[in-house]
LUMPATI-935578 format. One record per residue: residue number from 1; x negated, z negated, y negated of N, C-alpha, C in turn; residue in one letter. Coordinates in steps of 0.05 Angstrom, whole numbers, plus 5000, padded with zeros to 4 digits. Layout:
N
<site NUM, <X, Z, Y>, <X, Z, Y>, <X, Z, Y>, 'A'>
...
END
This chain:
132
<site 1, <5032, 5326, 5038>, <5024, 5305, 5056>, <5014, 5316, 5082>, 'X'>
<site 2, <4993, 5301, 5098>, <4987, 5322, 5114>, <5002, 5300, 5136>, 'X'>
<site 3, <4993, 5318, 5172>, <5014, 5302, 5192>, <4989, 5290, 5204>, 'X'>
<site 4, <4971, 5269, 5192>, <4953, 5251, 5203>, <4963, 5236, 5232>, 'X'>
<site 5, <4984, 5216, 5211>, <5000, 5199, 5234>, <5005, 5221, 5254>, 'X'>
<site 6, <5016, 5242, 5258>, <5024, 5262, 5289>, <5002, 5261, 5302>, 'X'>
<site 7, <4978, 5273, 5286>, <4963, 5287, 5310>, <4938, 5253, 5318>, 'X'>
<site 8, <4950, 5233, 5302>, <4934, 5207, 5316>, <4949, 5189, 5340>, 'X'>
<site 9, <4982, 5210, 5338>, <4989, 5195, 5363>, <5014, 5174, 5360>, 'X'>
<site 10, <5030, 5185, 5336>, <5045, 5163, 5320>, <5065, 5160, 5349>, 'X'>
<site 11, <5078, 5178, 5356>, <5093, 5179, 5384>, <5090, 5159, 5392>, 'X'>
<site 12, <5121, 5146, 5403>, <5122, 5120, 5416>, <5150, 5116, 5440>, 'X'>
<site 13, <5142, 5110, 5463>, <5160, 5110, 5489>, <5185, 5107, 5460>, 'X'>
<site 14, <5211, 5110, 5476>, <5234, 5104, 5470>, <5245, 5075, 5462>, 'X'>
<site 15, <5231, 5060, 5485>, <5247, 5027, 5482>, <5222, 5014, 5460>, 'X'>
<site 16, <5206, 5036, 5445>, <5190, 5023, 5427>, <5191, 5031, 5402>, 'X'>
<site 17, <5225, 5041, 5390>, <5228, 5050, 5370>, <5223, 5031, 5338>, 'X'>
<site 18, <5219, 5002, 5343>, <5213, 4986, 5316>, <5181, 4993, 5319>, 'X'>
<site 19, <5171, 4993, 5336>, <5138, 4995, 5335>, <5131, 5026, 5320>, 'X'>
<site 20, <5148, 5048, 5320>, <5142, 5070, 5309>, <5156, 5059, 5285>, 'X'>
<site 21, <5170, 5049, 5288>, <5190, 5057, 5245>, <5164, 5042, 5228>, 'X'>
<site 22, <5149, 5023, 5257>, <5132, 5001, 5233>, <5102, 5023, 5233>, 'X'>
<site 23, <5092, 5034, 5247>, <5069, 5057, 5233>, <5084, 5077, 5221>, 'X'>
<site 24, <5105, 5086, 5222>, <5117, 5108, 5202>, <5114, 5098, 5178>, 'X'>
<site 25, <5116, 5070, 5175>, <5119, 5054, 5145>, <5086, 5052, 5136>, 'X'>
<site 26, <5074, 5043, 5157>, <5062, 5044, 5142>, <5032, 5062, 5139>, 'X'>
<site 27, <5041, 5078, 5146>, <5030, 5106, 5142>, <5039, 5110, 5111>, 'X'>
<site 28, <5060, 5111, 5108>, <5072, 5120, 5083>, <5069, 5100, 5060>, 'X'>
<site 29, <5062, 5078, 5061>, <5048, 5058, 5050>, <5020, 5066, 5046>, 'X'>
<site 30, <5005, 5069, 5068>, <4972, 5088, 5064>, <4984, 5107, 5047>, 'X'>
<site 31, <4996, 5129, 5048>, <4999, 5153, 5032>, <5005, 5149, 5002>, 'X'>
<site 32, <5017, 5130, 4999>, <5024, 5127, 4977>, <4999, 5108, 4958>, 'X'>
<site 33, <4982, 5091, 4967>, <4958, 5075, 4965>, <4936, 5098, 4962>, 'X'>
<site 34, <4930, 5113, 4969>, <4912, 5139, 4973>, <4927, 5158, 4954>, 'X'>
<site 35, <4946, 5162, 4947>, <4959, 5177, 4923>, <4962, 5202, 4944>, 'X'>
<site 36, <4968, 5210, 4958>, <4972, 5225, 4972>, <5002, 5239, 4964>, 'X'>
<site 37, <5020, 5216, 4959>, <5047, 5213, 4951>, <5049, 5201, 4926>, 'X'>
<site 38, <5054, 5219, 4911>, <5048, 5208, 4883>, <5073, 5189, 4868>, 'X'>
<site 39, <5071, 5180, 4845>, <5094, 5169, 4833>, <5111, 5190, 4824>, 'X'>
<site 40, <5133, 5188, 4828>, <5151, 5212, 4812>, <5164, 5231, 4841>, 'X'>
<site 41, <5144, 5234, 4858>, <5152, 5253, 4878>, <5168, 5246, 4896>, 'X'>
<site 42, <5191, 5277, 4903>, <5208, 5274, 4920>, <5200, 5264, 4942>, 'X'>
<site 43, <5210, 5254, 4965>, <5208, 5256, 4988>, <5242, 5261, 5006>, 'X'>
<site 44, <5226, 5275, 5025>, <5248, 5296, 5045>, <5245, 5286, 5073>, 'X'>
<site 45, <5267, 5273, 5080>, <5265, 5263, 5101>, <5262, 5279, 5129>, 'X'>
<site 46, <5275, 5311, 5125>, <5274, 5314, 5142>, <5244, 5334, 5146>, 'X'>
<site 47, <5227, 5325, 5125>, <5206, 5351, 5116>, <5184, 5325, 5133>, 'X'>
<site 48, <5185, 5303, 5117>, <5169, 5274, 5144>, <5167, 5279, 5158>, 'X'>
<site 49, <5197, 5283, 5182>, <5196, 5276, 5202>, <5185, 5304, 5218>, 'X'>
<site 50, <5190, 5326, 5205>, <5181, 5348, 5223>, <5140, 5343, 5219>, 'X'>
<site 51, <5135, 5339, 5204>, <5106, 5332, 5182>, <5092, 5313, 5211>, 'X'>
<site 52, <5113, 5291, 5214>, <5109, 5270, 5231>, <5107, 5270, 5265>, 'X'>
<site 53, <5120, 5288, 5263>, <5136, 5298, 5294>, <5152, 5274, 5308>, 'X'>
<site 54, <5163, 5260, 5293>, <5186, 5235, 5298>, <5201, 5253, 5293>, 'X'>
<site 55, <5228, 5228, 5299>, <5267, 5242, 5289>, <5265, 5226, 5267>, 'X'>
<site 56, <5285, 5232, 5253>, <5280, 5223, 5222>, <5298, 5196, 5222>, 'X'>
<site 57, <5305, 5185, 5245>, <5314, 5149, 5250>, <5288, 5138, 5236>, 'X'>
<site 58, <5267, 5137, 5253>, <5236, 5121, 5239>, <5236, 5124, 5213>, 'X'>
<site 59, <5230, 5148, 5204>, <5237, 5160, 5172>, <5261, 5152, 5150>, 'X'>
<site 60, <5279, 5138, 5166>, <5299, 5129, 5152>, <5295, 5091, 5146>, 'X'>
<site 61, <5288, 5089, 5172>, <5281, 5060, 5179>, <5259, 5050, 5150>, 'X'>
<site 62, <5241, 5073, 5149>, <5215, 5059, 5131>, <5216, 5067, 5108>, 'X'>
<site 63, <5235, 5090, 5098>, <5237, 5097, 5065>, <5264, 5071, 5061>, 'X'>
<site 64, <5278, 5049, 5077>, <5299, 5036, 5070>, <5283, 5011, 5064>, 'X'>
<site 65, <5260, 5007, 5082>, <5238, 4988, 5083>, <5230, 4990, 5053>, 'X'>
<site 66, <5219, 5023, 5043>, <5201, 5017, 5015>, <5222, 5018, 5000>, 'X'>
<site 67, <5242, 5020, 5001>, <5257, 5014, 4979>, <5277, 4994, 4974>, 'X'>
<site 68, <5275, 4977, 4996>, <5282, 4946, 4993>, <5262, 4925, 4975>, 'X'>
<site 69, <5233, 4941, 4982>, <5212, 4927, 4970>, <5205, 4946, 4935>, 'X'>
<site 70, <5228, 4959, 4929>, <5224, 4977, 4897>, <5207, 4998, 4902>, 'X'>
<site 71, <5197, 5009, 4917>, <5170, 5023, 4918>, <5179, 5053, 4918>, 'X'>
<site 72, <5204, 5053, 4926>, <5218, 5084, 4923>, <5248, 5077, 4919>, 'X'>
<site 73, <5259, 5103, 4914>, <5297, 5099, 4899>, <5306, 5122, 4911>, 'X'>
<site 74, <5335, 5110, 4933>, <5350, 5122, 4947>, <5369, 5125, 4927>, 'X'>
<site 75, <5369, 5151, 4929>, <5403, 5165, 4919>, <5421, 5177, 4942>, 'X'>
<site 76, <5438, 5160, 4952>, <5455, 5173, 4972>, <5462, 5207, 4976>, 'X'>
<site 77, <5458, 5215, 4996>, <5461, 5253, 4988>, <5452, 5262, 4970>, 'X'>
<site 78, <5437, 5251, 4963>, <5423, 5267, 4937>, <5394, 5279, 4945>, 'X'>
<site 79, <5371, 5251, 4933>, <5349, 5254, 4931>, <5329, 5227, 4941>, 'X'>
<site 80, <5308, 5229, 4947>, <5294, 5199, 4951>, <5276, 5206, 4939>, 'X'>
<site 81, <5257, 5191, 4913>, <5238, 5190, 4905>, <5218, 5168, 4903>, 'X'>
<site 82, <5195, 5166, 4893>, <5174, 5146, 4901>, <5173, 5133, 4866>, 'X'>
<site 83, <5185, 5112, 4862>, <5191, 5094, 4839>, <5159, 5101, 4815>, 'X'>
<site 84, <5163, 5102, 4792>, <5146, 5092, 4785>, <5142, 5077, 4773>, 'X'>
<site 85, <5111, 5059, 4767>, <5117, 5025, 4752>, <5115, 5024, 4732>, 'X'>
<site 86, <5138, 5005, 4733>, <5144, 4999, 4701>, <5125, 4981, 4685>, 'X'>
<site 87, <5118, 4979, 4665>, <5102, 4960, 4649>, <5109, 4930, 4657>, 'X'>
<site 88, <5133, 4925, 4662>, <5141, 4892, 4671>, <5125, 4896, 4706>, 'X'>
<site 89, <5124, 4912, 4721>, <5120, 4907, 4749>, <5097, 4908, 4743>, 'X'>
<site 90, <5069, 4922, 4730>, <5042, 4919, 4731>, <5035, 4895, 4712>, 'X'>
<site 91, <5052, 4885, 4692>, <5035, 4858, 4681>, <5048, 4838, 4708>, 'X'>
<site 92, <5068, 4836, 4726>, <5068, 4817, 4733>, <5045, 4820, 4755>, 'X'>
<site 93, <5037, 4847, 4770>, <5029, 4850, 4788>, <5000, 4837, 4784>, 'X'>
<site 94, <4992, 4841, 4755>, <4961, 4834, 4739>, <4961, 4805, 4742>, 'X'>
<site 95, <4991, 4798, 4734>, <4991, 4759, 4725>, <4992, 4750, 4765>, 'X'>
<site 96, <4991, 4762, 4774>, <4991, 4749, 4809>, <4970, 4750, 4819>, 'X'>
<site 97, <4949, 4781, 4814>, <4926, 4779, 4818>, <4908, 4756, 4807>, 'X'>
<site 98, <4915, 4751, 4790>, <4897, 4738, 4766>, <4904, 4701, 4784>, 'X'>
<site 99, <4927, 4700, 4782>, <4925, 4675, 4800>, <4912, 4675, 4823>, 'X'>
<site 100, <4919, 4695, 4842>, <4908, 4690, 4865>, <4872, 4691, 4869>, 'X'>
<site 101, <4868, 4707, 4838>, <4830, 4705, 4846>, <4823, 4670, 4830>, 'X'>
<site 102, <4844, 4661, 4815>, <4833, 4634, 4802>, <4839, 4618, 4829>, 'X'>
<site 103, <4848, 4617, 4834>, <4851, 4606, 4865>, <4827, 4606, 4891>, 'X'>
<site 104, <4825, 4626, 4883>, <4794, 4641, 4905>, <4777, 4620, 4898>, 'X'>
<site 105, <4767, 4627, 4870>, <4748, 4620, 4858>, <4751, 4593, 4858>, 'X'>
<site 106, <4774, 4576, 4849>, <4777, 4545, 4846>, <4758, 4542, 4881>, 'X'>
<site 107, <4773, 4549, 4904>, <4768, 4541, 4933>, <4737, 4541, 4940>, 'X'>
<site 108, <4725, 4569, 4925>, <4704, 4572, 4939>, <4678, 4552, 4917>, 'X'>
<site 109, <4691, 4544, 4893>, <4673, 4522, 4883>, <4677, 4497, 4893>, 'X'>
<site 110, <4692, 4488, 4905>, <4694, 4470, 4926>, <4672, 4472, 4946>, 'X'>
<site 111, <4669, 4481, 4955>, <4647, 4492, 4981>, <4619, 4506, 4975>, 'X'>
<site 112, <4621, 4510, 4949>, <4588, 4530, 4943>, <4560, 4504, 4948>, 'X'>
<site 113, <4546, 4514, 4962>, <4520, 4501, 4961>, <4499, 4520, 4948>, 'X'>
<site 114, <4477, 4495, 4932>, <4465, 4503, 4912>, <4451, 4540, 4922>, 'X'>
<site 115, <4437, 4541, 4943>, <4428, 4565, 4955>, <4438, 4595, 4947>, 'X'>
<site 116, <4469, 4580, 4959>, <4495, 4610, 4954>, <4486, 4621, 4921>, 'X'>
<site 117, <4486, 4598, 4901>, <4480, 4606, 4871>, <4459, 4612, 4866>, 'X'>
<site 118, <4434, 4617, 4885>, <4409, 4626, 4874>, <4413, 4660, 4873>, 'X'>
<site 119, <4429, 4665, 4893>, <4432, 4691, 4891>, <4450, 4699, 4885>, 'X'>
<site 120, <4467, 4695, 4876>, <4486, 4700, 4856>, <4482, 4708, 4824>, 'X'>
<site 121, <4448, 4685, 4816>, <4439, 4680, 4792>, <4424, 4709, 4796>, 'X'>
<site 122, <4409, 4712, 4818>, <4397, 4740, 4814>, <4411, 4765, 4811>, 'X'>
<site 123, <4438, 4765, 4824>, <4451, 4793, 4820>, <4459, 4794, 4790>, 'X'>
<site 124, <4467, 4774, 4779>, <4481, 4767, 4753>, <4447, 4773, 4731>, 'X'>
<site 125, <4422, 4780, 4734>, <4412, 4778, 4728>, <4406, 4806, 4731>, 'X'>
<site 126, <4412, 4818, 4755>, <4412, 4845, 4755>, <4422, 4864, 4740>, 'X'>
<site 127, <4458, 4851, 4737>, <4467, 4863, 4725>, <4468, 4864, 4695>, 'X'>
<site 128, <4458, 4846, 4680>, <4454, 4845, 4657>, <4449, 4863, 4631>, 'X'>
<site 129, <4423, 4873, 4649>, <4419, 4906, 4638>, <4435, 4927, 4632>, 'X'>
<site 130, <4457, 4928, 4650>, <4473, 4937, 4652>, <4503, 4939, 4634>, 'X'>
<site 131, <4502, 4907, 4622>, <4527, 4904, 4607>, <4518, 4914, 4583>, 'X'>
<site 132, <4492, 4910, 4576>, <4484, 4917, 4542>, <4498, 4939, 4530>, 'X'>
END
């Protein structure tokens, strides 16, 4: 992992310690989105925070954050690693997407005027060639 967040300035006054645990998070949210931090891999809290140039409070604050939300698995004194998905978490994650774009789509046929579909008909016409 490299120390992006450090040298962009992650440092934050003292009396603004939730405002750092919340870019420590989600830095590590980017890292993990970018595969930077892969599934499977350890993470070392105190390897972060030196990485980070924070104290490893922020670092504790936001690996308790991703792993309230499943995204990584605390083992007390042990080890912290970055979860990986299970077949039930990507079909549901598929079955949510899938609503939320029939949704899109229900809203924005509500509102399409004929114009919007002339060019729509031409990209769809573009791409045609393409599907063969």
């Amino acid at each position: 992992m490299n120390s992006e967040l450090h040298t962009t300035g992650i440092r934050a006054p003292k009396r603004d310690a939730a405002a750092l645990g919340e870019r420590v998070y989600q830095h590590l949210v980017e890292q993990l989105i970018q595969g930077t931090i892969q599934y499977g891999q350890s993470l070392s809290i105190k390897q972060l925070a030196a990485e980070l140039g924070v104290s490893t409070m922020p670092i504790r604050d936001a690996i308790k954050r991703l792993e309230m939300e499943g995204m990584v698995v605390v083992k007390p004194r042990s080890v912290c690693y970055v979860r990986k998905p299970t077949k039930r978490s990507t079909v549901a994650a598929i079955d949510a997407r899938e609503m939320l774009e029939t949704q899109a789509v229900g809203m924005y046929c509500r509102t399409v005027r004929e114009q919007d579909l002339v060019r729509l008909k031409e990209i769809l016409e573009e791409m045609r060639p393409m599907a063969a």
